[in-house]
N, C-alpha and C positions, 0 to 999 in steps of 0.2 A: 879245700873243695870249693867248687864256683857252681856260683846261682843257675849256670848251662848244667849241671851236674843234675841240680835236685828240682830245677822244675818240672814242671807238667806242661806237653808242649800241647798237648788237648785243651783248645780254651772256649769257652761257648762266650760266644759274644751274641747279644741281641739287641733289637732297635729301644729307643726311650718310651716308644709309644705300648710296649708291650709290657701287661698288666703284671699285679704284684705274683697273682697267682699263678699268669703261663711260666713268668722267672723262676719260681718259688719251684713247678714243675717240673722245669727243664734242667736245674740244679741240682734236685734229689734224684731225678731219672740217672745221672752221672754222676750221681755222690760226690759233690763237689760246692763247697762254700761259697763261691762267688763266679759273677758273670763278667764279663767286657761290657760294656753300654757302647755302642756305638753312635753318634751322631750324624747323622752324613750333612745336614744342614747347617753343624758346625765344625766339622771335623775334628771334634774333641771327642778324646775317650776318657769314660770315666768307670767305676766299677760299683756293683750292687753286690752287696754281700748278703747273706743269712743275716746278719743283723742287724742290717736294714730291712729287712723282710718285717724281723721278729719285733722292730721299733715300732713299725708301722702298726701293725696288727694290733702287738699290745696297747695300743695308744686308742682303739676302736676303729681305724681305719680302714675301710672297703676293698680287700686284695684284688675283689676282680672290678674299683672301680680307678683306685689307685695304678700309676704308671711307671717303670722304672725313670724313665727321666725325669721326675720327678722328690725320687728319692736316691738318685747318683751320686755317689762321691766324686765330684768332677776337679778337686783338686787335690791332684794322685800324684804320689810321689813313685815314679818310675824306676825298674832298675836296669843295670844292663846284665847280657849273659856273663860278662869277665868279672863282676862284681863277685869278692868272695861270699861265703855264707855269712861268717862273721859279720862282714858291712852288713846286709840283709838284714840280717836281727838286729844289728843295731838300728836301723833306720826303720825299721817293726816296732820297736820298743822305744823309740825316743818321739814316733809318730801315733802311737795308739791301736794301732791295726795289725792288720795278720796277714794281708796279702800281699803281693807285689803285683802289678802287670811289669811282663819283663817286655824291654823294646829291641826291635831288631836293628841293624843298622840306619834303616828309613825310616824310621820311629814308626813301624807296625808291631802291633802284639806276637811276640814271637811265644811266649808261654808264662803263666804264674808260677809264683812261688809265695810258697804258705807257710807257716811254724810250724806245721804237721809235716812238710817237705823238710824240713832243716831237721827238725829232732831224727825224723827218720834217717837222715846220714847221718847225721852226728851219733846216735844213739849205739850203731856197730861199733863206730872206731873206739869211742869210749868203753867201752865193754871190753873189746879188745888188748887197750891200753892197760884196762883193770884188773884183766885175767896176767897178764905180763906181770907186772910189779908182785901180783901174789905169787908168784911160784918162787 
């Protein structure tokens, strides 16, 4: 299966100048872990996660004074849609993190991919595979 298979082509992308708490907002509003940061002044994307939220915070800092760009992860390891899931998680797990921005052929955001997206395919076929062998 390919990273076009299990992402989420839904992607909230916001500017850097927008605070910890409108992010924090617009992320739970669509139950979703992470944002796009978009830059236009540098035309760099990078991504805010939940746990850049939750670093901040725990740490005492100001959600509604603090800014995503700020607290961006602007050196994002991208993937493309033909990348299988397998790559994915390998490059999740050898990088720390849990999401992907997936890139389009123009390098624009075409959609994430998360470890919640991957287990969720993976999770039928294996089950599938399991009930097979048992009978």
């Amino acid at each position: 299966m390919l990273v076009r298979d299990a992402m989420s082509t839904v992607v909230l992308t916001i500017g850097p100048a927008h605070t910890l708490r409108q992010a924090a907002r617009l992320m739970s509003a669509r139950r979703i872990g992470a944002a796009v940061v978009h830059d236009p002044d540098t035309c760099g994307l990078g991504i805010l996660t939940e746990r850049d939220i939750l670093d901040a915070v725990g740490s005492g800092q100001d959600p509604d004074v603090e800014t995503a760009g700020s607290h961006t992860t602007d050196d994002v390891v991208f993937a493309s849609p033909a990348w299988t899931l397998d790559k994915a998680a390998e490059s999740m797990t050898h990088g720390g993190f849990r999401h992907l921005i997936v890139l389009d052929g123009d390098g624009g955001p075409m959609g994430i991919v998360s470890v919640r997206d991957i287990i969720r395919c993976w999770t039928p076929s294996r089950q599938r595979t399991a009930a097979l062998t048992t009978r």
